[in-house]
C-alpha positions as CSV (number, residue, x, y, z in Angstrom):
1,X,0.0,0.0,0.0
2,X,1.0,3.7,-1.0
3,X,0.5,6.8,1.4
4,X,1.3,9.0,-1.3
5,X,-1.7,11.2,-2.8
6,X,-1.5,11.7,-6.2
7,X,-3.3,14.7,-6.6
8,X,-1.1,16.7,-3.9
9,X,1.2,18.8,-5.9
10,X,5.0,19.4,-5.3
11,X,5.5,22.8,-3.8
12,X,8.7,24.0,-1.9
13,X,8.5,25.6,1.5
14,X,9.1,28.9,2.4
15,X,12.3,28.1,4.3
16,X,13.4,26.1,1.6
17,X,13.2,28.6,-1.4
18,X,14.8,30.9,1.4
19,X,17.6,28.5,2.0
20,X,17.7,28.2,-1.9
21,X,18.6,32.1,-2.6
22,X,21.3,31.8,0.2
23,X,23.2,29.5,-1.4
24,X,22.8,31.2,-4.8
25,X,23.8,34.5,-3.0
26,X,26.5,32.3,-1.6
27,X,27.8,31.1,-4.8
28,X,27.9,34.5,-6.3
29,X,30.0,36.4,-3.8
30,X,32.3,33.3,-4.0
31,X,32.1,34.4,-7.8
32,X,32.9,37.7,-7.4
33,X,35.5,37.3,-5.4
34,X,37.8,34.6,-7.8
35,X,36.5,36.7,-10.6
36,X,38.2,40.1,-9.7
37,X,41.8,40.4,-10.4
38,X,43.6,40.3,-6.7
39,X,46.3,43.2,-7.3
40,X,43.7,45.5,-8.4
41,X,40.9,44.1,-6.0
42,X,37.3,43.8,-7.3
43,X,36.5,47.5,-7.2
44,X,33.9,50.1,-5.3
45,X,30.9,48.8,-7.0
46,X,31.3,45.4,-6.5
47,X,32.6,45.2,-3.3
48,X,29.0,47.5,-1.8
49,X,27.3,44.3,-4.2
50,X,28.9,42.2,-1.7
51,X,28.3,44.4,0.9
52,X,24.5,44.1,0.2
53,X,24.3,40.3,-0.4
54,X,25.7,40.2,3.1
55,X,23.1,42.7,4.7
56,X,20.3,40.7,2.8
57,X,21.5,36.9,3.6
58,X,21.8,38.8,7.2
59,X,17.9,39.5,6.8
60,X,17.0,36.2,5.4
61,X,18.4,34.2,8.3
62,X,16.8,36.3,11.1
63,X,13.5,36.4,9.4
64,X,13.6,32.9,8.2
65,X,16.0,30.7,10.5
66,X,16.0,32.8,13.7
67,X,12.2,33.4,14.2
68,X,12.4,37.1,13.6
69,X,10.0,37.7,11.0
70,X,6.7,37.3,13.2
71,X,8.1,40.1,15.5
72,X,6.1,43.2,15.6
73,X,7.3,46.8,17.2
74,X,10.7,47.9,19.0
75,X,12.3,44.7,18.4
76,X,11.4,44.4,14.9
77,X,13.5,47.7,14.3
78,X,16.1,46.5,16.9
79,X,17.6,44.1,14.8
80,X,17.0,45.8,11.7
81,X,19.4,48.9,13.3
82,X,21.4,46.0,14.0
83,X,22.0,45.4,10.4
84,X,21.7,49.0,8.7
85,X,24.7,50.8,11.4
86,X,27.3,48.6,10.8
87,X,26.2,47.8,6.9
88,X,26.0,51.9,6.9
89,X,29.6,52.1,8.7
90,X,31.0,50.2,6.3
91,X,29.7,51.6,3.3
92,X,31.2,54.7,4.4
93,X,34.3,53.2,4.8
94,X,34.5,51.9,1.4
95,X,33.2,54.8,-0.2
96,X,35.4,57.1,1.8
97,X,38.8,55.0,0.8
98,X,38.0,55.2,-3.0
């Protein structure tokens, strides 16, 4: 005997499709980073493209992985401060150096 239902389509969960675009975000910075030649560095642009893959895959795991995403008021923009000053800070950084 089969348990399986036939008519019950295939659909990925959220978390899945979440883990998913990590890894493609993943594979892309890795990417980047070969891609660029190392005595000139990969350059201003693509080093805030980074930058911003890392504050979003920062976003995805609180939301998704860490529970965060049903939070509602102060903590809600608690850890989303958390992100933005030090993402900020170092944007300035970079853009300030170039």
């Amino acid at each position: 005997m089969s348990s399986s239902n036939p008519s019950r389509s295939f659909v990925i969960r959220p978390c899945t499709q979440v883990y998913l675009a990590l890894m493609g975000l993943t594979a892309t910075t890795y990417l980047i980073g070969t891609a660029a030649a190392p005595e000139q560095g990969p350059g201003l642009g693509l080093s805030l493209l980074v930058l911003g893959f890392a504050l979003l895959k920062s976003h995805l795991i609180g939301d998704y992985f860490m529970g965060l995403r049903g939070l509602h008021g102060p903590w809600r923009w608690v850890i989303l401060l958390w992100l933005l000053i030090p993402g900020g800070l170092i944007l300035t950084a970079f853009v300030l150096s170039a």
